[in-house]
N, C-alpha and C positions, 0 to 999 in steps of 0.2 A: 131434357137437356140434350143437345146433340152432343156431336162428336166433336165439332171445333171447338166447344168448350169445356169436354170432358176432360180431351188429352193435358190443354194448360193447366187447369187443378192439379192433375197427378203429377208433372212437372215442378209445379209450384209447392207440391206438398215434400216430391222428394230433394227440393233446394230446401227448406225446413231443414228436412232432416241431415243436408250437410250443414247447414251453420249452425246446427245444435253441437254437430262433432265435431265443427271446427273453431267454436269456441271454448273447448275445453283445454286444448290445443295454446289459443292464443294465450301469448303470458303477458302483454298488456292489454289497455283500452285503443290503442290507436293500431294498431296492426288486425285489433278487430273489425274497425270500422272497415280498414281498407280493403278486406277481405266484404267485408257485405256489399260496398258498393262497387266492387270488381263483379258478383255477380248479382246484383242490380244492371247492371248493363248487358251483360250474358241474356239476362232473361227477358231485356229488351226489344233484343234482337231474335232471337229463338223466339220465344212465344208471340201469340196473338191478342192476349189479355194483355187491358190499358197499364202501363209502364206505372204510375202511381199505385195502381191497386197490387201491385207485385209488391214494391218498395214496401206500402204497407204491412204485406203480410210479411215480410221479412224482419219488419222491427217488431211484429206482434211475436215475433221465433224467439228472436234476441231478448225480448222481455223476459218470454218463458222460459227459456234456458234458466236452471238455477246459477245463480249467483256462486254459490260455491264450486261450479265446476271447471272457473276460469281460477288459473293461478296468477295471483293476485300481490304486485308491486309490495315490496313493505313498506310503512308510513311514513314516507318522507325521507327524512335521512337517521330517523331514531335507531335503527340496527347498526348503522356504520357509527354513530356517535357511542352505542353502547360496545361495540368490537374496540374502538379506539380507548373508552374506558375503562375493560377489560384488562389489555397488557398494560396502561400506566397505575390501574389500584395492584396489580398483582407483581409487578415490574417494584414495587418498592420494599417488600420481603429482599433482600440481600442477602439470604444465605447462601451458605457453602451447600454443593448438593452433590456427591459423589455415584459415579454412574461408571458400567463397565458397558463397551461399544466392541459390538462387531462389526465389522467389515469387511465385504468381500469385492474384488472387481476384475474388471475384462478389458482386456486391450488387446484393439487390432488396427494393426497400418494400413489402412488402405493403400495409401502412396507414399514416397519417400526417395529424399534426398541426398547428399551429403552436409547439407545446411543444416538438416535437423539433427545434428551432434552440435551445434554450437546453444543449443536449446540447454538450459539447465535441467537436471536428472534424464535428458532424455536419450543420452550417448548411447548405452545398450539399444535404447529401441531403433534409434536410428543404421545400425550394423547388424542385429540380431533378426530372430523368428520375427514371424510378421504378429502372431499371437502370444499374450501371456498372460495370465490368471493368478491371480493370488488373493491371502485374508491375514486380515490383524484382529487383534484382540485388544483392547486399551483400556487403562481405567483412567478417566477424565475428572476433575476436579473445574466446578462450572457454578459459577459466581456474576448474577446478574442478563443471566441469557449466555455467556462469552465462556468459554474455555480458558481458563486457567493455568493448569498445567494438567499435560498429559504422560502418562507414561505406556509405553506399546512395551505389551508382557509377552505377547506371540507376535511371530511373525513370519510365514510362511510365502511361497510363489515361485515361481520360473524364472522370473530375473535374476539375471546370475547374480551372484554375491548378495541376494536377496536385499538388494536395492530397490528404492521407489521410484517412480515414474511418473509425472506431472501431480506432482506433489500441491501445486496449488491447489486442486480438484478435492482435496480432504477438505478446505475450508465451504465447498458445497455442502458439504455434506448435514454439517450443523449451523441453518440458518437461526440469526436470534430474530423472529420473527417479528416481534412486539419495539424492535429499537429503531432510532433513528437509521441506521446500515444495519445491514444483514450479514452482511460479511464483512467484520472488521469494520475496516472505513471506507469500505464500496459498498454499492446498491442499494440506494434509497428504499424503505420499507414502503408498502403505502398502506401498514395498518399500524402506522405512526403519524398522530396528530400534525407533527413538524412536516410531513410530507405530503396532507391532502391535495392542497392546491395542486397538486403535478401530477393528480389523477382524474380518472372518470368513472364513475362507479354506476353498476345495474346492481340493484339490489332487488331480489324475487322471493318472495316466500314459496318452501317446501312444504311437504308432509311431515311429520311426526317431528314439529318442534325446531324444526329446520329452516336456513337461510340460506340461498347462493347469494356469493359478491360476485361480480365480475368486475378486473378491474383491467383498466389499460390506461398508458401514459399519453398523456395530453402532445407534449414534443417527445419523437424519438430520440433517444440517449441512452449510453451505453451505464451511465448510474439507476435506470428505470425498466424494470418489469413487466407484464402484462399475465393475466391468467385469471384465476377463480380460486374461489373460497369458500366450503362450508360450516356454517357457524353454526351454534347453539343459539337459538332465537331467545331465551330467557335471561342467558351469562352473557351472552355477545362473546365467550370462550371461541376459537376456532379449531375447531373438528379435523378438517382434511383441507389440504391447499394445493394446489397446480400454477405453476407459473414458469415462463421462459426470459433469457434475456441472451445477453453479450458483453463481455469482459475481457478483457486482456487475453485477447485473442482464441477466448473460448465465447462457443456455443454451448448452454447449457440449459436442459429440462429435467424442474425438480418436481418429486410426487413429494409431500412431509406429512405424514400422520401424525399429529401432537398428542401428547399425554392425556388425561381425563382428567384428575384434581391432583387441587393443591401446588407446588411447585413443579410437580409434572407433567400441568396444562400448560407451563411456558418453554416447555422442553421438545422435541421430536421424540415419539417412539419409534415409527421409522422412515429411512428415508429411501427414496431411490432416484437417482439422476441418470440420466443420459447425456454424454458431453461430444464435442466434436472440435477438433483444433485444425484452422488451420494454417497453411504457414510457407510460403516459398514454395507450393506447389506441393507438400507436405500433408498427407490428410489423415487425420486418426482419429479413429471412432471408441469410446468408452462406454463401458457401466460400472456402477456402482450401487453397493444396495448396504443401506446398514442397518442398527438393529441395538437398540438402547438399551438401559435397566436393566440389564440382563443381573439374573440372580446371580449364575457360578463368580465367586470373586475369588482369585489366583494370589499366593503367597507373594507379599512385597520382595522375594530372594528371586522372583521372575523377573526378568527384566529383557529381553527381543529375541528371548526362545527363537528354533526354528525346527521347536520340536511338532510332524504334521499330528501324529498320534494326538495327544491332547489338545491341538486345535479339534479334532474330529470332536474332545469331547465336548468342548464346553459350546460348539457350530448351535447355536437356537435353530437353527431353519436349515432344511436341504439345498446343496447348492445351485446352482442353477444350470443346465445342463452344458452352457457354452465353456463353463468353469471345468465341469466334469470333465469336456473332452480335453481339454487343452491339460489338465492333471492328465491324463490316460497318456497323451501323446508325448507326454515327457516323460512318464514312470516306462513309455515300451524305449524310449529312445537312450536313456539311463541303461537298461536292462543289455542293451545292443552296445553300447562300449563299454562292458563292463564283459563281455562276450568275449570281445574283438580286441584284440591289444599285436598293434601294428609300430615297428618302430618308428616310422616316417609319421606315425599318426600321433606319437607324442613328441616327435620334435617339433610339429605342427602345432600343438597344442601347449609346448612351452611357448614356442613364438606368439600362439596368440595370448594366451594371458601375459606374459611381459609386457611386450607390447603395445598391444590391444587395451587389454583389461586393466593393464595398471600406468602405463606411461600417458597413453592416449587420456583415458579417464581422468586425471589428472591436469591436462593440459587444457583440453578444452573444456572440462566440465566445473561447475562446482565444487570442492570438497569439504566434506566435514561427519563428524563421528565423536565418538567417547571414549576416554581414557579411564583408569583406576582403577579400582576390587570391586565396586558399586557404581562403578559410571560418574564418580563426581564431575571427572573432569569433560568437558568439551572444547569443540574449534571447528570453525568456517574459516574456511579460504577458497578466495574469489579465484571465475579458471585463470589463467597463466597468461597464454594468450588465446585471446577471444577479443573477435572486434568489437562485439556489443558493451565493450566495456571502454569506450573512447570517448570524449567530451570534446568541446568547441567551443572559444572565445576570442573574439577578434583581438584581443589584449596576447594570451598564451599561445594561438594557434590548438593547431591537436594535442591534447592532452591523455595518456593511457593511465590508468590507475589500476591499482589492487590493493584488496582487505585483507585484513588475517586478523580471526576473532578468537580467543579461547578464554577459557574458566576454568577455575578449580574449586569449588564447591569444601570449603572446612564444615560451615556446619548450615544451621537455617539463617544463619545472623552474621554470617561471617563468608569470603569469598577471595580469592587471584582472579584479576580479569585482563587480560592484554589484547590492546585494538590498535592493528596497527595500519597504516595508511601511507601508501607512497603513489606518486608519479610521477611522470616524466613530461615537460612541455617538449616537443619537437622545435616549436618557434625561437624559445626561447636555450634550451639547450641547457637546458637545471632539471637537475634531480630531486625531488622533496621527499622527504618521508616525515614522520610521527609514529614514536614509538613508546607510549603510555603504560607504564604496570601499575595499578592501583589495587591497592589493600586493602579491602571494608572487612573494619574489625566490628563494624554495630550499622549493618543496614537500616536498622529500625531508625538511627535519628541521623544517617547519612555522613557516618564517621569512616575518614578514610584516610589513607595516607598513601600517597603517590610520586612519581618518579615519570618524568615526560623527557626524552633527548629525541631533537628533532633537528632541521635546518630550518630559517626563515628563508624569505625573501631576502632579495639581494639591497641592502640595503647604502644608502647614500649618506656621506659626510663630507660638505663642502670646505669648513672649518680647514679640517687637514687637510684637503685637497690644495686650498689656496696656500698652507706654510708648504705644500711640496714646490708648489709652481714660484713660489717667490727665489726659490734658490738661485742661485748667480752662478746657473750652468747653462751656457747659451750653444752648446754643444747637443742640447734633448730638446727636441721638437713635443711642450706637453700635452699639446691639443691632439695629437695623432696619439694618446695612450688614452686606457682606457682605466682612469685616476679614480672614476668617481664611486666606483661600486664596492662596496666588502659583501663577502660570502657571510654567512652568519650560523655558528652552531651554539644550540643553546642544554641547558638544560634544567629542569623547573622540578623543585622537591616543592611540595604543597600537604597540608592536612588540616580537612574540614570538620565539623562540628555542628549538627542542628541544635539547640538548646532547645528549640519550640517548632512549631510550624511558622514560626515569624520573622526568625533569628538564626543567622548561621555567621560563624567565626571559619574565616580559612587561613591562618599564616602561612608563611613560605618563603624563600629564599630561590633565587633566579641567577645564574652564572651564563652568559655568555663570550664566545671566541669569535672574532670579528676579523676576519684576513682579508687583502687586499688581491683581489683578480689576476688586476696587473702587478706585479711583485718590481717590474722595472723601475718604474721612475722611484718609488720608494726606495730603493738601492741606492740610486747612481746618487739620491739626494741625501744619504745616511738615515733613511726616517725607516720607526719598524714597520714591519709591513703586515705586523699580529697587534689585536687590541683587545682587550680582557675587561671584565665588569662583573662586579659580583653587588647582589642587592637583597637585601632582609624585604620582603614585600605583606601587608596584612592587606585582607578583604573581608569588608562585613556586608553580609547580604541581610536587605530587610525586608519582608512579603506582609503589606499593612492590611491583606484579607486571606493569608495562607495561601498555600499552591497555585490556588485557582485565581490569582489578581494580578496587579502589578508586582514586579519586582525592580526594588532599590538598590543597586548593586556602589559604595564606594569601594576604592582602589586607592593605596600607597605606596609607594615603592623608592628607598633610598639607597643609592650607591655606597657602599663603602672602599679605603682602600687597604685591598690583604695581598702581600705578595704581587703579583704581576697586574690585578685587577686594583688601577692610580684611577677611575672615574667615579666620580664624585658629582653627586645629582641627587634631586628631588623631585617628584611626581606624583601630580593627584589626580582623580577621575572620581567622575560621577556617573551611571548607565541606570536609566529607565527602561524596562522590556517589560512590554503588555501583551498577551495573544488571549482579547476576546472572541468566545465561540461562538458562533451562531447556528442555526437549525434552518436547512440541514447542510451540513458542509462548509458552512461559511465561516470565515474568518475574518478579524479586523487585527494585523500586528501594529504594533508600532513600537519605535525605541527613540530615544532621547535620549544625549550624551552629550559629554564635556568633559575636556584633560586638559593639562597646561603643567608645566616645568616651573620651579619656582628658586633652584641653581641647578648651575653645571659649572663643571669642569673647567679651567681656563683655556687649557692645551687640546683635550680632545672628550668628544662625548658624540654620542646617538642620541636621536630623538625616535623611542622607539613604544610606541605605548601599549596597553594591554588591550581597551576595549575598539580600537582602531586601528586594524590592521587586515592587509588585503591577504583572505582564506587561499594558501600556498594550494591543496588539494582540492580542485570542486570537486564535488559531491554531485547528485541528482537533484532533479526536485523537488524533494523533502528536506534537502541536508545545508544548504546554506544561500538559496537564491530570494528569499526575503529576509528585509532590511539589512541587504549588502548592495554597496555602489559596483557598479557592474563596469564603468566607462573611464571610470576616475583610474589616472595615471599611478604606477607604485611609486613613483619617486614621492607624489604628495602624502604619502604615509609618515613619511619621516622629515618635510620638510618646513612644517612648522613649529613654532613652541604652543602654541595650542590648538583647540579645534572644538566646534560643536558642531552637530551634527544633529539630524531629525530624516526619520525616515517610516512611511506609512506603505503600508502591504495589503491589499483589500484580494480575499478570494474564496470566490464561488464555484460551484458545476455548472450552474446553469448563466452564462451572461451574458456572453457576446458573439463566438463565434456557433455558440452551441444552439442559437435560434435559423443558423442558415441550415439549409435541408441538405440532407447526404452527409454535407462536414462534418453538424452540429450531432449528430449520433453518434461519431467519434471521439468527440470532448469530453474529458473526464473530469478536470479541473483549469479554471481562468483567474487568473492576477492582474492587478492593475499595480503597481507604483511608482510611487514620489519620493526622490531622495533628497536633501537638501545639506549643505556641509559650507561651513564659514571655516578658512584656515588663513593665513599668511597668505595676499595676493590673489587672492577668491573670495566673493563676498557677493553672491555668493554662488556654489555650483552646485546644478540642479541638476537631475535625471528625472527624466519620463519615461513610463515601460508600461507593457502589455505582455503578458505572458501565458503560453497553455503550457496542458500535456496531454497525449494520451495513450493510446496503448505500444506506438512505436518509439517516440519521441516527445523530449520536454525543449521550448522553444522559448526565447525571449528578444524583443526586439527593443530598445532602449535608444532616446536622443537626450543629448546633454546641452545645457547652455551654462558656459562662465564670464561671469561681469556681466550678465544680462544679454549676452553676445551668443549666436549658435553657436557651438563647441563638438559636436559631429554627432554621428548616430553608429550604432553596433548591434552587432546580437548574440546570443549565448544559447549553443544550440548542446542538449546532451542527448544518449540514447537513453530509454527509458523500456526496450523491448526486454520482459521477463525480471523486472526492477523485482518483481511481487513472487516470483516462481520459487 
């Protein structure tokens, strides 16, 4: 054998022995091929042996390779069908599971603004150290994958007043992995059957019993994940998971190591995230790492400690050394003004906590905490002023609002809770509030007794308007006054009663004061210019499938007259409200209603009914922009003796604008609807709408037609930035 055909052998012998090696390598069949005829070509060109006779001996390699040393696809989609059947057999156990959580984390600003004090919890970090560190300790009560109630027994850190800091970043922490959302009602799972379709799955067999998923979302969306999964090849149980995504103006990457059996496998043992926010040029980088089942359980007379000593004891794991320094750099800086005691240095330091720590905190941020011996009590209130809390409707103009929540906790079955809600239209130049105290003496069957004084709208009676204007004083110009409007304060004692899941009784009694705007012409014509109603009202609600169905709501409500309140009337109503759920995120509302007056008054009366009336305070997104007419004028609230009405709400994450690319990864949720309303003089008026939201902004655009006639178009725009913080 010469030399020109020695050398090709030994060539041809050492490509053998790389597509031996590098089929061990490949973890399908087609990345294999493409690698043999990559060099099939190589060796076309390189050697002098017939191009055939190479190829040949390259599939005789391929052959001889053992078969087991290529890692090898799992069969079909059986591993991903038994993961998905996994969390739904083990997902039906509904117990209660009690677990104590550690927690530790790290924050640092990279950049920062004065913007980032209008951020909820984030006012310290926005003015303070650029680093802070701290840990909690908590015992969780956790029912169906979800957190239930938790109680934080420690709580230790460098934030002053041992305050939290992007407080939404805790609901990372415990993904329910196995549910349709993973956090609450964000982030579609994708090892929930409701959510395959919007994934793409590589499925790989491991060694020792083991599976990778890899998954990634089909359309970018800020509801959808991307990462990997290691499962138990027998259980379809999942071992360990990695995955990234984007929400509400976090970047976040979760590690979760899941339990091993029993209810433990649908739990995290532990977790670690890294997050990243950013915000008006605002950049801040987090960790977080927690640490489940912990055995030590802490005396229920603990309650947000900030004692560090026994955080050290009950610490499962050493902390991590970014935590370390940043505890070091506070215990030497603590140690240095506790040294140093300058009088210019505590005048400075009353100014700042006044100030600073308590005026400013208050104003722009959040508040809320706990009152009592035991913490029964609590309260949230919304910041003061903050623009993130302004609304928009072509109707009100700019609207500012604020909440004010508390409770008082008597016992498990018994509670005080007061929600209060006011704002202000700029356009319109009215003030609303709602100020609700309601008494649940039997949570369990929804027994309460409540007390609501609020203002309405401003409401219209033409009735008395036209005996003003008849008056034989041609001396008052009545067109140039503003006759038609009355201010309206009410007040509404009510107390409900479940008897079933099917049957609720609510009696009540209703008092409203009705004044006139314009107080003139009502003068000059001797008419009063205050009008009074008091009414005995029942309401029976009927649910023909329990909670989860329709609800039948009638309504009655009869004038009597006592004292100042001479209006005499009768009123009935009928309300259908449906919100079927669909998987995943979807919804279908709809309601269906009817009222109508059957006397009134001779002299004077309102037309003011219970289940039709335009909502004084918007809300957000969640709170009352399906099946409410968005465009319909307030005077038509009051200006017929009856009305029906039909109104449908259709909404998904995934629908319209969320399939255009760049936009549609910002979509969190899409609405469609259709209003429809028959009254006096409209027959009928119709609204069309399209609505989103998503992490800045909740937006609707709406056109109306009446008598079949175009009737104009509008929009309703609110902020929606930190709605979830």
């Amino acid at each position: 054998m010469n030399s020109s055909t020695f050398y090709p052998l030994i060539e041809i012998l050492q490509y053998i022995h790389i597509i031996q090696a590098a089929s061990r390598q490949c973890k399908n069949k087609n990345s294999f091929l493409t690698l043999l005829f990559c060099i099939a070509l190589n060796l076309h060109y390189i050697c002098n042996v017939n191009a055939l006779i190479k190829i040949a001996l390259m599939l005789a390699a391929a052959v001889l390779t053992p078969a087991s040393s290529c890692a090898k696809p799992a069969t079909d989609s059986l591993m991903l069908q038994r993961v998905l059947a996994y969390g739904q057999n083990a997902g039906a156990n509904d117990r209660e599971i009690n677990s104590n959580v550690y927690v530790s984390y790290y924050l640092k600003t990279e950049r920062r603004n004065f913007t980032l004090m209008a951020v909820p919890s984030m006012f310290y970090v926005a003015r303070g150290k650029r680093e802070y560190a701290g840990e909690s300790y908590s015992n969780l009560t956790i029912r169906g994958g979800r957190i239930k109630k938790a109680v934080r027994q420690l709580n230790t850190g460098t934030i002053p007043h041992h305050k939290d800091a992007m407080e939404t970043v805790e609901k990372y922490l415990m993904p329910c992995v196995y549910g349709v959302t993973m956090f609450g009602e964000q982030v579609l799972s994708p090892f929930n059957k409701a959510n395959v379709r919007l994934y793409r799955y590589d499925i790989t067999e491991l060694t020792e019993g083991r599976t990778e998923i890899v998954f990634r979302p089909k359309r970018r969306n800020t509801q959808l994940i991307s990462g990997s999964a290691i499962v138990d090849e027998a259980t379809g149980r999942i071992m360990r998971t990695k995955f990234k995504g984007e929400y509400d103006l976090v970047d976040f990457s979760v590690d979760l190591t899941m339990g091993h059996v029993g209810d433990a496998a649908l739990l995290p043992k532990a977790c670690n995230i890294d997050v990243k926010f950013h915000f008006i040029g605002n950049k801040i980088r987090a960790e977080y790492h927690a640490i489940y089942d912990n055995p030590i359980a802490l005396p229920d007379t603990i309650v947000n400690s900030h004692d560090r000593q026994l955080m050290a004891a009950v610490r499962p794991a050493p902390l991590p050394l970014c935590v370390r320094e940043v505890y070091h750099t506070e215990d030497s800086l603590a140690a240095m003004k506790d040294t140093t005691t300058v009088e210019a240095g505590n005048e400075e330091s009353w100014w700042k906590r006044v100030l600073w720590d308590s005026f400013g905190d208050y104003i722009l941020n959040r508040t809320k905490g706990n009152f009592g011996a035991e913490g029964q009590g609590a309260f949230r209130l919304s910041p003061i002023l903050n623009p993130l809390y302004l609304g928009y409707s072509g109707r009100r103009g700019v609207t500012y609002k604020l909440k004010l929540n508390a409770s008082y906790k008597f016992s498990a079955n018994s509670d005080l809770t007061l929600d209060v809600k006011a704002g202000y239209s700029f356009k319109q130049r009215q003030f609303y509030f709602s100020v609700p105290i309601k008494y649940n003496f039997n949570k369990v069957k929804n027994g309460f007794v409540s007390v609501e004084v609020g203002n309405g709208n401003r409401i219209t009676n033409s009735s008395i308007v036209e005996q003003v204007k008849n008056e034989q004083l041609d001396s008052i110009n009545w067109d140039e006054m503003n006759l038609d409007y009355f201010k309206d304060l009410y007040v509404k004692l009510k107390c409900n009663y479940d008897f079933s899941d099917k049957w609720s009784v609510q009696p009540g009694l209703v008092f409203h004061r009705r004044s006139a705007v314009d107080h003139a012409g009502f003068v000059a014509a001797d008419r009063p210019t205050e009008y009074y109603s008091l009414a005995p009202s029942l309401q029976v609600q009927y649910r023909p499938a329990g909670w989860r169905g329709p609800v039948i709501t009638a309504d009655y409500e009869r004038g009597v007259r006592v004292g100042k309140a001479d209006m005499d009337y009768e009123r009935y109503e009928l309300d259908v409200s449906w919100i079927k759920r669909f998987h995943p995120l979807r919804s279908l509302s709809i309601r269906l209603g009817n009222g109508f007056y059957t006397s009134k008054s001779r002299n004077s009366y309102f037309l003011d009914y219970t289940n039709f009336r335009e909502e004084n305070i918007p809300g957000g997104w969640n709170d009352d922009w399906a099946c409410e007419f968005q465009l319909l004028g307030s005077n038509w609230y009051n200006a017929s003796e009856y009305y029906v009405r039909g109104n449908v709400t259709y909404e998904s994450p995934l629908m319209i604008l969320s399939r255009i690319p760049y936009v549609g990864r910002l979509m969190e949720t899409e609405r469609v609807y259709v209003n429809v309303l028959f009254v006096e003089h409209l027959h009928p008026y119709v609204e069309y709408g399209y609505g989103f939201t998503n992490r800045f902004f909740s937006m609707g655009v709406f056109m109306a037609t009446s008598n079949t006639k175009f009737d104009g178009v509008g929009c309703r725009f609110g902020f929606e930035l930190f709605s979830d913080w």
